[in-house]
N, C-alpha and C positions, 0 to 999 in steps of 0.2 A: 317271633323267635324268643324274647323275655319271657313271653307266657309259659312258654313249652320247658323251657329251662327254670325257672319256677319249679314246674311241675315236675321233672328229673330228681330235682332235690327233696320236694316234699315227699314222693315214690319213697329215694335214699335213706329219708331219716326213717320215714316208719320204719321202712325193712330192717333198719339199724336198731332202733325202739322192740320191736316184733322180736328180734335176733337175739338182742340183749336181754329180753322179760323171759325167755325160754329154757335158759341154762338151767340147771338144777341149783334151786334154790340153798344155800347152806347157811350151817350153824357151827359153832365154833366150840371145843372142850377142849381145857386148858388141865391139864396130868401132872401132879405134883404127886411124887411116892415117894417115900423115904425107908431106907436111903436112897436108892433110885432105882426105875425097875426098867427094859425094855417091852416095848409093845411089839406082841410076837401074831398078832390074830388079830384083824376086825372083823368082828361076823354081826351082821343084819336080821334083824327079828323076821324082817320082809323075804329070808331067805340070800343065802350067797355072802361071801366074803368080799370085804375091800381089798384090794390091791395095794399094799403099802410101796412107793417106789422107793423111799430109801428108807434106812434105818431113822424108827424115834426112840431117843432113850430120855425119858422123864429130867429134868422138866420140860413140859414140849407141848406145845398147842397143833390143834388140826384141825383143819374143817373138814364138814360131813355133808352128805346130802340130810333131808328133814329124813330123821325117823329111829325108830330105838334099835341099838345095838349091843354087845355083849364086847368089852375090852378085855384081853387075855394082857396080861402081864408076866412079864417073868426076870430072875434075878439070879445067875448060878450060885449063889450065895445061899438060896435058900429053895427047901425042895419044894414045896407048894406054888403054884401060881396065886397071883391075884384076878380074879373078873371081878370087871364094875361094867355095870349095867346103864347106860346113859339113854335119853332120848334128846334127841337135836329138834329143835325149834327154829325155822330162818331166823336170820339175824340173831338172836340169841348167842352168848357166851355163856358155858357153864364151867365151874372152877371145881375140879374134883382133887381134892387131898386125901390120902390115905396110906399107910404104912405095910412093909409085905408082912406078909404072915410069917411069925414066928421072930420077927423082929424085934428086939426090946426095949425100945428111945430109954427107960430111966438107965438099964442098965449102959447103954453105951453113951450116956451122955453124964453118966455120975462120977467120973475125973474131972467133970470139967466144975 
């Protein structure tokens, strides 16, 4: 009876090992825009858009599955979007900073 119950559990873990190596692997991009933009589109090189379940408004990190994507940004402050083009690497974090278009850091930052 020990034997067989042994063998239950060793069954267990793989399946649990198997189960767990199978998820879709992800990577991590980390959204700094100034002044701040919301992310309104994730679209996949691979084809198809992500599904955003709630709102990300900059600064804001996401995980992704591995593979290059197209990030839309947008700001009603300003009529241009921003796309930045990322590719995910498992495990990987990438730190992307950039400013919206038509934005002027000296100018709004020369009172100070």
């Amino acid at each position: 009876m020990a034997g067989s119950a042994a063998a239950v559990v060793v069954v267990l873990l793989a399946i649990r090992l198997f189960s767990s190596s199978s998820t879709a692997p992800e990577g991590y991009v980390a959204l700094n825009v100034i002044p701040w933009a919301e992310v309104t589109r994730i679209s996949s090189h691979g084809g198809g858009d992500i599904t955003l379940d709630q709102k990300l408004v900059t600064p804001c990190r996401l995980a992704l599955p591995e593979g290059t994507y197209d990030l839309r940004l947008s700001n009603p402050a300003f009529t241009d979007q921003l796309v930045v083009t990322v590719t995910v690497r498992k495990g990987e974090a990438l730190e992307i900073r950039k400013i919206m278009p038509g934005f002027d850091l000296h100018k709004a930052t020369a009172a100070f």
